[in-house]
C-alpha positions as CSV (number, residue, x, y, z in Angstrom):
1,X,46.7,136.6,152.4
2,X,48.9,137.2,148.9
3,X,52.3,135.7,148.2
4,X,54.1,138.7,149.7
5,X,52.1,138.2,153.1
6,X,53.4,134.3,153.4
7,X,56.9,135.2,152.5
8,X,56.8,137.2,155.7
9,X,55.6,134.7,157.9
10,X,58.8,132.9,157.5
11,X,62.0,133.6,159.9
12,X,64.0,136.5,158.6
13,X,67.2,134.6,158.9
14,X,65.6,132.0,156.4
15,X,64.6,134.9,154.2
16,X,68.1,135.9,154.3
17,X,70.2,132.7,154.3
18,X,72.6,132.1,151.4
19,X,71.7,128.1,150.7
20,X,74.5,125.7,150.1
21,X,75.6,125.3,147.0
22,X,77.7,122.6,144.7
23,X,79.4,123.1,141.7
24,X,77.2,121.1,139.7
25,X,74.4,123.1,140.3
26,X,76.4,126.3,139.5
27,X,77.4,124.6,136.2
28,X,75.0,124.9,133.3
29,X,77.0,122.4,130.8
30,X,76.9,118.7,130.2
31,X,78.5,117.3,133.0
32,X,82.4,115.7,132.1
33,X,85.2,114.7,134.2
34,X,84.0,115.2,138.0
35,X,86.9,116.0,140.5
36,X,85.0,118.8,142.5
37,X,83.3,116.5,145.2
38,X,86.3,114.6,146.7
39,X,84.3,111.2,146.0
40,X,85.5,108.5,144.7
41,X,86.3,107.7,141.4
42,X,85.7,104.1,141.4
43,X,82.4,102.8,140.9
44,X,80.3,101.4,137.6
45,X,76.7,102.2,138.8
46,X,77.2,105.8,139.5
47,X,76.8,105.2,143.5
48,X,80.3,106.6,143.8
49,X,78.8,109.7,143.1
50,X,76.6,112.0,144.7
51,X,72.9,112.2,143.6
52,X,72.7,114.3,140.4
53,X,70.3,117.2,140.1
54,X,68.9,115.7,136.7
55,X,67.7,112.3,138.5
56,X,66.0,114.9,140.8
57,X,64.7,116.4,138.5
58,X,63.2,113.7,136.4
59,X,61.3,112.1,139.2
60,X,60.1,115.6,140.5
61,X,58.5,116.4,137.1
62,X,56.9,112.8,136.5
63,X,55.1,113.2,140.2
64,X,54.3,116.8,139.7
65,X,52.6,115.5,136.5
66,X,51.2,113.0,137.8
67,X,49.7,115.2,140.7
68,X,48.5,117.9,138.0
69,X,50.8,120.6,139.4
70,X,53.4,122.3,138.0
71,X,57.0,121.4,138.8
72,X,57.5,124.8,140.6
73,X,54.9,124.1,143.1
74,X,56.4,120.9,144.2
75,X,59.5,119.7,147.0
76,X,60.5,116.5,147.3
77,X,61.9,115.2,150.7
78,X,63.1,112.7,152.9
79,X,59.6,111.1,153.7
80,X,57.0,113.5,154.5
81,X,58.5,113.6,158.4
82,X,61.3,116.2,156.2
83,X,58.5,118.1,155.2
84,X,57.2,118.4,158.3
85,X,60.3,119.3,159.9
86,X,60.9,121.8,157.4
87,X,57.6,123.8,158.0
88,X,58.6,124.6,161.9
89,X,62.5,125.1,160.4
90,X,61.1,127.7,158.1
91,X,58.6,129.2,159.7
92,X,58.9,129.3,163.4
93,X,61.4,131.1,165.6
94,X,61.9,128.7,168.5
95,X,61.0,130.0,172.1
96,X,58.8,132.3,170.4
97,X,56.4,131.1,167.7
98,X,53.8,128.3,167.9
99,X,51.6,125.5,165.9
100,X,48.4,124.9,166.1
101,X,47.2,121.1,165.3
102,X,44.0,118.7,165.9
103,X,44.2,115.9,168.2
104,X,44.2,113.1,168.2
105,X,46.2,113.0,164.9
106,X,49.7,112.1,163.8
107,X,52.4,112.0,166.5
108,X,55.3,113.5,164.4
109,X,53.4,117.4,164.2
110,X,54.5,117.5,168.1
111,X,57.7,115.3,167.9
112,X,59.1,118.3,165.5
113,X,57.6,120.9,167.5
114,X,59.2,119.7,170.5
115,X,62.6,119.4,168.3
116,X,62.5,122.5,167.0
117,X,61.2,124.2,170.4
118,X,58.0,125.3,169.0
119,X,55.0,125.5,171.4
120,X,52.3,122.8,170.7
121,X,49.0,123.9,171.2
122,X,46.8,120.7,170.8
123,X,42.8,120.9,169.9
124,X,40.7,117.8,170.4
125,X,38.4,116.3,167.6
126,X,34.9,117.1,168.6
127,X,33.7,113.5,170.3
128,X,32.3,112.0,166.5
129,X,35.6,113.0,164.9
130,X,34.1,116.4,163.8
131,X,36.7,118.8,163.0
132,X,36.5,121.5,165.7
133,X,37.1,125.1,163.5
134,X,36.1,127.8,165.9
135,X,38.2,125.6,168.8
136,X,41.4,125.5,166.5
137,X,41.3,129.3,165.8
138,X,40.6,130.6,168.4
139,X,43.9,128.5,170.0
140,X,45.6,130.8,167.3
141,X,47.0,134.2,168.7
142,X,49.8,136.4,166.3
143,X,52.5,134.2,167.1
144,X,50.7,131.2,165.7
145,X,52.5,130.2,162.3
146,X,51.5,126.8,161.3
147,X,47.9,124.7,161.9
148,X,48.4,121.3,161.1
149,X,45.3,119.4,159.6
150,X,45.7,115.7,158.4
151,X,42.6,114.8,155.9
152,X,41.8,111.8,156.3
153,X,43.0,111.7,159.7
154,X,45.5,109.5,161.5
155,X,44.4,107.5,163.6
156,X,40.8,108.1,163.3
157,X,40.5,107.7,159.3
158,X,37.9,110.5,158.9
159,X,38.6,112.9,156.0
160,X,36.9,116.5,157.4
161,X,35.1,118.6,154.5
162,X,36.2,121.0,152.1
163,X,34.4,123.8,153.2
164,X,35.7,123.6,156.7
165,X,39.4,123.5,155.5
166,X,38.2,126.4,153.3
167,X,37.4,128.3,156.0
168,X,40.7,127.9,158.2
169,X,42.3,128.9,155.0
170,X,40.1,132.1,154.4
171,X,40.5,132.9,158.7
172,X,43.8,131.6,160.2
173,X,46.6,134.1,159.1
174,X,49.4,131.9,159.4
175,X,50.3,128.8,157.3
176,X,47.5,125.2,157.0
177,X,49.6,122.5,156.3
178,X,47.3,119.8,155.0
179,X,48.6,116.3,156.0
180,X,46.7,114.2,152.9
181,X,48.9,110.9,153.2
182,X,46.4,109.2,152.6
183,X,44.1,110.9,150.5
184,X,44.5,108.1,147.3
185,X,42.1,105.9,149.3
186,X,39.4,109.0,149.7
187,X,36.5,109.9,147.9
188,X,37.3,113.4,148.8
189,X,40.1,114.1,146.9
190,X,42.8,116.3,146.7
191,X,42.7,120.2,147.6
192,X,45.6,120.9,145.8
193,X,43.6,122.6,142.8
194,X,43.9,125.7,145.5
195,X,47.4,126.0,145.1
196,X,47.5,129.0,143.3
197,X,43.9,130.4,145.2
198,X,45.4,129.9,148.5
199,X,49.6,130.9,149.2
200,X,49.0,129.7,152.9
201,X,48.4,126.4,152.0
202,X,51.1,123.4,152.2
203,X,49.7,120.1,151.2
204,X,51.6,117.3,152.3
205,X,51.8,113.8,150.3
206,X,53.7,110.7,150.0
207,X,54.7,107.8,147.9
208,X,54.8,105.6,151.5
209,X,50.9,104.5,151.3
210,X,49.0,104.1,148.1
211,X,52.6,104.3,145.5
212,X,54.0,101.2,148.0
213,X,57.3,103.0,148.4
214,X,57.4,103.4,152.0
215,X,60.8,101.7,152.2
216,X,61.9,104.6,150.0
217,X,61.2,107.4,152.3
218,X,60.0,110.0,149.6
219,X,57.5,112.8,150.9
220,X,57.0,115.8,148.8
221,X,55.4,119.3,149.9
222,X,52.9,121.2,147.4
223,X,52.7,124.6,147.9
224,X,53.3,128.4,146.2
225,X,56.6,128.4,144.4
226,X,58.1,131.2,147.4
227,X,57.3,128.7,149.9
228,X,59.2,125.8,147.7
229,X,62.1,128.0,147.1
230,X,62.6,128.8,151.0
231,X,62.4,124.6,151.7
232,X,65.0,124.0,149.2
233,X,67.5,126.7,150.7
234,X,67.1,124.9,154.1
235,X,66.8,121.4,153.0
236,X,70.0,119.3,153.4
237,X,72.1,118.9,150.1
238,X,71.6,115.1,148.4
239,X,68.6,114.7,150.7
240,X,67.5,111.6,148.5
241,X,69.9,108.4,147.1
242,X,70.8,107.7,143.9
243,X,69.3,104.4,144.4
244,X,66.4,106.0,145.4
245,X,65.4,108.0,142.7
246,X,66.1,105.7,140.5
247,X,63.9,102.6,141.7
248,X,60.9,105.5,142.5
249,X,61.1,106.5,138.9
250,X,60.8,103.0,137.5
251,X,58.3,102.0,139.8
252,X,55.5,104.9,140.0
253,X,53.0,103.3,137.9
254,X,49.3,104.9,138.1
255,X,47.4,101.8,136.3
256,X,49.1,99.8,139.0
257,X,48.6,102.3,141.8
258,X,44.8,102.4,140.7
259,X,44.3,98.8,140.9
260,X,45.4,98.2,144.0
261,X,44.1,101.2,145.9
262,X,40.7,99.8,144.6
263,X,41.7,96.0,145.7
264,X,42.3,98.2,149.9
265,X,39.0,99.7,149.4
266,X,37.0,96.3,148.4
267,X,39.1,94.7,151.4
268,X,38.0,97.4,153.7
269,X,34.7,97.5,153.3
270,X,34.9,93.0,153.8
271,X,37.0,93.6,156.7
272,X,34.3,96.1,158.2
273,X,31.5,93.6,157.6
274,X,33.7,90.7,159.6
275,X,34.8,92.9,162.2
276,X,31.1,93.9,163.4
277,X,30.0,90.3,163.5
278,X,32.9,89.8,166.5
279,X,30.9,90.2,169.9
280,X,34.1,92.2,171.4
281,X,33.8,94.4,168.5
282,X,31.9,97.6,169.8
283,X,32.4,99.7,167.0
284,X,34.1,100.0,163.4
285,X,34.6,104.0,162.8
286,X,34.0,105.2,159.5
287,X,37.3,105.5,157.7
288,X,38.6,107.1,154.4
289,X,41.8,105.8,154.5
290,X,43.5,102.6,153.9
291,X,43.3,101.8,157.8
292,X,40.3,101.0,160.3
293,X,39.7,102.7,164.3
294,X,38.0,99.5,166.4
295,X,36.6,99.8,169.3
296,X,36.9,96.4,171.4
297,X,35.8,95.3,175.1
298,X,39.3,94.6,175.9
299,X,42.0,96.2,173.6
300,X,45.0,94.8,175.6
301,X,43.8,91.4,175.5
302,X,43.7,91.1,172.2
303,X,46.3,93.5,171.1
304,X,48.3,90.5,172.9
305,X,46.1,87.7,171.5
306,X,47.2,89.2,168.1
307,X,51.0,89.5,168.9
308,X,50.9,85.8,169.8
309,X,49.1,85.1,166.7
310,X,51.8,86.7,164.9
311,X,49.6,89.6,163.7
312,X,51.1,93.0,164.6
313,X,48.5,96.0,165.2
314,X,48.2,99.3,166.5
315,X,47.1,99.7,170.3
316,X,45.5,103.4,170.1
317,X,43.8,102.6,173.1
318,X,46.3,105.0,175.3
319,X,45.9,108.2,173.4
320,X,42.8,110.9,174.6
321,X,40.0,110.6,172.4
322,X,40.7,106.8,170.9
323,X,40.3,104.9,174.4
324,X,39.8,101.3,173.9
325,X,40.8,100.9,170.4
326,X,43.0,99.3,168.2
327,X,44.2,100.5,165.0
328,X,44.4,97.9,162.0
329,X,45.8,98.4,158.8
330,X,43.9,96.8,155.7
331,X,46.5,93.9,154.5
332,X,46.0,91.4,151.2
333,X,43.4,89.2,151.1
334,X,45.8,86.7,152.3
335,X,46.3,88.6,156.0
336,X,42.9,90.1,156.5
337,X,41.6,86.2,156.4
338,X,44.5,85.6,158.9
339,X,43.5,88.7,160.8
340,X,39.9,87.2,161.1
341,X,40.9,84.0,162.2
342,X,42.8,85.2,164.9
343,X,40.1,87.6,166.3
344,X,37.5,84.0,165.7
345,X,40.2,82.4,167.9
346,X,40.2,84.6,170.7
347,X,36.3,85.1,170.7
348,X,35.6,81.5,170.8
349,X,38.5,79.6,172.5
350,X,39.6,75.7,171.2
351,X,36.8,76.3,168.2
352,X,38.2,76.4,164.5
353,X,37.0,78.8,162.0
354,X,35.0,76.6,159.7
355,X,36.3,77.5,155.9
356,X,32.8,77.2,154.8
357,X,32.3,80.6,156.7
358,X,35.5,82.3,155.4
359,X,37.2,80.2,152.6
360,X,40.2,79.6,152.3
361,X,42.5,82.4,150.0
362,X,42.5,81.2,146.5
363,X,45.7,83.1,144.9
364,X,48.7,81.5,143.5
365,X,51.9,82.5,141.6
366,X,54.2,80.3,139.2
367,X,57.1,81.1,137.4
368,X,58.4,78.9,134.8
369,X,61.9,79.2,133.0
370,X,63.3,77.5,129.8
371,X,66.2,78.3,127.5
372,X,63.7,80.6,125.6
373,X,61.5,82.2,128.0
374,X,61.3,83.5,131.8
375,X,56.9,84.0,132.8
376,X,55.5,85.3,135.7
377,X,52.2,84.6,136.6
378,X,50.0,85.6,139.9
379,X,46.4,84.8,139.9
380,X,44.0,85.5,142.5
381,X,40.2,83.7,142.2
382,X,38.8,86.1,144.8
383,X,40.2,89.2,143.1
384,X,38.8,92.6,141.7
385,X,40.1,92.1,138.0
386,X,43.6,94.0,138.7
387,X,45.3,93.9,136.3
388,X,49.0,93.4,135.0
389,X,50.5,92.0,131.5
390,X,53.7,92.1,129.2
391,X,54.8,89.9,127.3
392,X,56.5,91.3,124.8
393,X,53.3,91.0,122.2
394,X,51.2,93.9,122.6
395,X,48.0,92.7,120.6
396,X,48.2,89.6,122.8
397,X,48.5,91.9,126.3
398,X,45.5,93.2,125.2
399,X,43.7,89.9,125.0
400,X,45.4,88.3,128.1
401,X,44.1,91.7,129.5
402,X,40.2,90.4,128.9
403,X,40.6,87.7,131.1
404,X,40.5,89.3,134.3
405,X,38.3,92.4,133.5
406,X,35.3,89.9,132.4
407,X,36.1,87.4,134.6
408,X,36.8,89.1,137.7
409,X,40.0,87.3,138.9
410,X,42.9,89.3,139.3
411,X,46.0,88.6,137.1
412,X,49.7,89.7,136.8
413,X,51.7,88.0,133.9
414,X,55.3,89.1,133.0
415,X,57.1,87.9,130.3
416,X,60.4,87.7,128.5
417,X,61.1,85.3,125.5
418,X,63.1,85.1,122.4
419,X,60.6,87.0,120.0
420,X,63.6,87.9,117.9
421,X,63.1,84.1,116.9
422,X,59.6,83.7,116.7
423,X,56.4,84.3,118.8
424,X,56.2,80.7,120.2
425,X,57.8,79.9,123.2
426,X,56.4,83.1,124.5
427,X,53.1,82.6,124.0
428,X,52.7,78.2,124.6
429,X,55.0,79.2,127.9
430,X,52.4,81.6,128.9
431,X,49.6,79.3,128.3
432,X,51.2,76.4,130.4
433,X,52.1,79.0,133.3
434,X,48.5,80.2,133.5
435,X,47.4,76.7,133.6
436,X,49.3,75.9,136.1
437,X,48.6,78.9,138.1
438,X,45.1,78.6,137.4
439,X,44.9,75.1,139.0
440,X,47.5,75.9,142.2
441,X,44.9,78.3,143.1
442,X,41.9,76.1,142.5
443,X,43.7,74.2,145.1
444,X,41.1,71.3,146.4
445,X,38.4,73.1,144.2
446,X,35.7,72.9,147.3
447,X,32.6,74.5,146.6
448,X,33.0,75.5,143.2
449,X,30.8,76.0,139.9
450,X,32.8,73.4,138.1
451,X,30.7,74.2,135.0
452,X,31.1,77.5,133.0
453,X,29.8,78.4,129.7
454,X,29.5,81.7,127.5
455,X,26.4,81.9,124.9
456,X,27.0,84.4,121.9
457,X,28.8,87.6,122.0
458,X,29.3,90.9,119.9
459,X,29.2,90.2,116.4
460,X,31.4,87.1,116.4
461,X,29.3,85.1,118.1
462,X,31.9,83.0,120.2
463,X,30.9,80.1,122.5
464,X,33.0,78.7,125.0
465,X,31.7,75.6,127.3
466,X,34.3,74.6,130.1
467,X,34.5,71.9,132.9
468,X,37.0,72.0,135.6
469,X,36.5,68.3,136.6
470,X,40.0,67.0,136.0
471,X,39.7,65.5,132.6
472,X,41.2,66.9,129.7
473,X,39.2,67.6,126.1
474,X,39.6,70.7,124.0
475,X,37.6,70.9,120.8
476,X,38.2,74.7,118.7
477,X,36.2,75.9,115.6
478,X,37.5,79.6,115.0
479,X,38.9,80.1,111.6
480,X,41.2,83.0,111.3
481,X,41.7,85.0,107.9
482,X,44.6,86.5,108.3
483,X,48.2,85.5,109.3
484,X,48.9,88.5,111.8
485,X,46.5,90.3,114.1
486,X,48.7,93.3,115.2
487,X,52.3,91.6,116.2
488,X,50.4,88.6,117.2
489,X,50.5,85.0,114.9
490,X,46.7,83.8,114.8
491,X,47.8,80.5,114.2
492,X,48.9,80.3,117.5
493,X,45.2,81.2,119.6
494,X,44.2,77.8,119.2
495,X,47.5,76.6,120.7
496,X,47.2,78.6,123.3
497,X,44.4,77.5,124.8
498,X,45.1,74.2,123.7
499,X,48.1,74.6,126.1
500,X,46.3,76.1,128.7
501,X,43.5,73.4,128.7
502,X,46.0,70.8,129.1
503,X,47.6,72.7,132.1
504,X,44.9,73.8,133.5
505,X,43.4,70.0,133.7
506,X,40.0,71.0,132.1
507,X,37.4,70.6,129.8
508,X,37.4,73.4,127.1
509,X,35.5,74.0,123.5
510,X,35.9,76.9,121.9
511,X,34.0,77.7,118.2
512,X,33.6,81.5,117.2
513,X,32.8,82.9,113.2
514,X,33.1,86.4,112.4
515,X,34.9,88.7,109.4
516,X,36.8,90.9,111.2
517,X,39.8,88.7,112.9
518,X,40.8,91.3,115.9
519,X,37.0,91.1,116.8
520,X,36.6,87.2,116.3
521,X,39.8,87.0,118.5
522,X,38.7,89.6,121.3
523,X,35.2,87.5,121.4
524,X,36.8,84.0,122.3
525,X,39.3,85.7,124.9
526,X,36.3,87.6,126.3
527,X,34.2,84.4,126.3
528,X,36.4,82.3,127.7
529,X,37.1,84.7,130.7
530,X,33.1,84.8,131.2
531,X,33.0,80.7,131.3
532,X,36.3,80.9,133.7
533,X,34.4,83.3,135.9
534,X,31.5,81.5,136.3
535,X,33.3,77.6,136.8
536,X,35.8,78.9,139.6
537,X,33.4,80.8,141.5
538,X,32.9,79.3,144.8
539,X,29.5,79.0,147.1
540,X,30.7,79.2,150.9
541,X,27.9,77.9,152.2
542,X,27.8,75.0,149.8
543,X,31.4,73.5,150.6
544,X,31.7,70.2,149.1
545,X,33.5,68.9,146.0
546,X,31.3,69.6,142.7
547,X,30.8,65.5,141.8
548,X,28.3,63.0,142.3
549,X,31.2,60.9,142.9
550,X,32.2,63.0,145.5
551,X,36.0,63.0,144.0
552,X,37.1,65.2,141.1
């Protein structure tokens, strides 16, 4: 099927209609004094306006980059339900055209067929989950337009091969719409390389799931430019805020988006392991998505058991093909242990879940704010080394950055001092925040190494020793040669960790020698994250305080 071909498929009235259009978009000039949209003219933060087609723009061509397609191919909408509205508005005449879509999947393929008066013709999943191809075309007949697939699949978290979608593509002669709103937490990737292979294909994706924006309600649609063009001359005008765009362009951060998708897929695969030791647990279905199908003995009861425990699921259990299951979203640490207490609860009524089998979360977050500085910092023991840091010093990001990929602890610190003054405040207020952060999340320090230390490293050979006991020594030996590494004072290391011993309540000796001073400086930070690692990690079945005394 060529370009040409899918053009056709859509409604000849849509091929035909004249979109709406706004005198800004018919004007190619910088944009002056605006009096042709009867808004008002009051307002300093430009919400008195209507969304301007720049802001559009801009946010279009940073996700079509960061999706590796080119602008053309993309259509950004009002959550991906606006995209899926669009492909029966488009495509099918109602009364008279039809969609063909896998059940059991999401709920809103047949809401907007039913809206838009659009036969639903429903396949079933074979019993594993197994994508049924031969079933789903031959449901097809000539007034079939659309097939929806959603890979990995809602609710049953599979994600179905390549080849297979392949195939619909090569045999269905209508349009596949490829649901992949969750595809950031799949191995499998996205098939949106076949863009330009495959006309008939829409691929559906959101910022709602992995990008944390599904307050925003931004879908987009990739797909052959034709197909684009016809969705913007149907879409409403201003179909996104102001505010909107806006907040999505500052906030779509890959590194970020990375780290945490990882952080879901460590959870998961915890979560999986806890959930099959439950007895009412029959079975954990595999899942490529940020979400997990259960099967339990008694999905009301604890559906309900949950509810009371504050814990909000999803009871799939009523839906052909997902009897007697619940649906559960992986949380944060934090909520998954909460989760798992709960479930503990109602398998063994009146008994407490013993911390020693679970421990307790170990994360904290401190802010501290003076007349010269405002710092942020969240730490998490338990973490996967995620990792967040500005402070306004980029050679000593970089170092604050070692900490948590060679410990293992996960760490976000956000900064703002006076820099224009000196490097400081910033720095010693960062030090003492850590600390302090470091310790809240220690909390009654149960179970713990206590003791860390890192022999020689690189070519600088840096040593640190450190001893989370409660008592407060620091010894340091580095010698610096120069005054700067970077924008960063070296003078300042020593009290920085200096600061950070005396927060953090511990025990800390630091001696490095090397001749190059941004490798002598990368081998203490790097050695002291190693020693960290080792003293805070915890041994559940060991619970007791790390003392002969018995008291730290």
């Amino acid at each position: 099927m060529d370009n040409k071909d899918v053009i056709l498929l859509a409604r000849e009235n849509i091929r035909a209609l004249v979109p709406y259009s706004t005198a800004r978009d018919e004007y190619q000039g910088e944009l002056g004094i605006l009096l042709d949209a009867n808004e008002s003219p009051f307002g300093a933060d430009g919400l008195n306006r209507y969304p301007s087609r720049s802001l559009r723009e801009s946010l279009a061509s940073k996700i079509a980059a960061l999706k590796g397609v080119s602008r053309e191919t993309l259509f950004l909408g009002n959550g991906s339900d606006e995209t899926i509205d669009l492909c029966y508005r488009v495509f099918c005449r109602p009364g008279v055209d039809n969609a063909v879509m896998i059940a059991p999947s999401y709920g809103m393929y047949s809401v907007c067929a039913g809206i838009n008066d659009v036969e639903c013709r429903q396949v079933q999943l074979n019993p594993d989950f197994s994508l049924p191809v031969d079933a789903l075309l031959d449901a097809a007949d000539e007034f079939s337009k659309l097939m929806f697939i959603c890979s990995p699949n809602n609710p049953t978290g599979n994600a179905f091969p390549r080849e297979e979608i392949l195939r619909l593509l090569d045999s269905f002669r209508g349009i596949v719409v490829l649901d992949e709103a969750y595809v950031d937490f799949s191995d499998s990737g996205s098939m949106a390389s076949l863009l330009s292979e495959y006309p008939n294909l829409i691929i559906l994706q959101t910022l709602s799931k992995a990008y944390g924006m599904a307050g925003f309600r931004i879908g987009m649609a990739l797909a052959d430019p034709g197909i684009i063009r016809l969705f913007d001359k149907v879409r409403y005008p201003y179909n996104i805020g102001t505010d909107t765009l806006r907040l999505a362009l500052r906030r779509i951060d890959p590194t970020k988006v990375t780290a945490q998708v990882e952080l879901i897929k460590s959870e998961k695969k915890k979560l999986v392991g806890i959930l099959e030791s439950f007895k009412c647990v029959e079975r954990v279905f595999p899942s490529d998505a940020n979400f997990l199908l259960v099967r339990v003995s008694d999905p009301e009861g604890l559906y309900k058991h949950l509810l009371s425990d504050g814990i909000i699921v999803r009871n799939r259990s009523g839906v052909k093909g997902c009897e007697g299951t619940l649906r559960l979203t992986v949380g944060t640490p934090e909520e998954n242990e909460r989760l798992h207490r709960s479930i503990f609860s109602y398998e063994n009524p009146g008994e407490t879940l013993s911390p020693s089998i679970t421990g307790s979360a170990r994360s904290a977050r401190k802010e501290r704010v003076t007349r010269e500085t405002k710092v942020v910092v969240e730490v998490d023991l338990d973490g996967n080394g995620e990792t967040m840091v500005s402070t306004g010093l980029r050679f000593f990001d970089h170092m604050l950055e070692q900490i948590p990929h060679h410990s293992g602890i996960s760490l976000k610190v956000l900064a703002e001092g006076d820099l224009d003054v000196d490097e400081h405040h910033t720095m010693e207020d960062v030090a003492i925040t850590l600390g302090d952060t470091l310790l809240e999340a220690l909390g009654d320090r149960m179970g713990i190494e206590r003791y860390g230390f890192a022999l020689p490293m690189d070519e600088c050979d840096a040593i640190v020793t450190m001893d989370l006991g409660g008592r407060i020594d620091f010894k340091w030996d580095v010698n610096f040669t120069r005054e700067y590494v970077g924008d960063t004072p070296t003078e300042m290391f020593k009290h920085f960790f200096q600061s950070l011993s005396s927060a953090l309540k511990c025990n800390l000796h630091i001696s490095a020698k090397g001749e190059n001073n941004h490798h002598l400086a990368e081998a203490v930070f790097k050695a002291f994250a190693r020693a960290l690692g080792a003293a805070v990690r915890r041994d559940l079945f060991k619970f007791d305080i790390p003392s002969s005394k018995g008291v730290l």
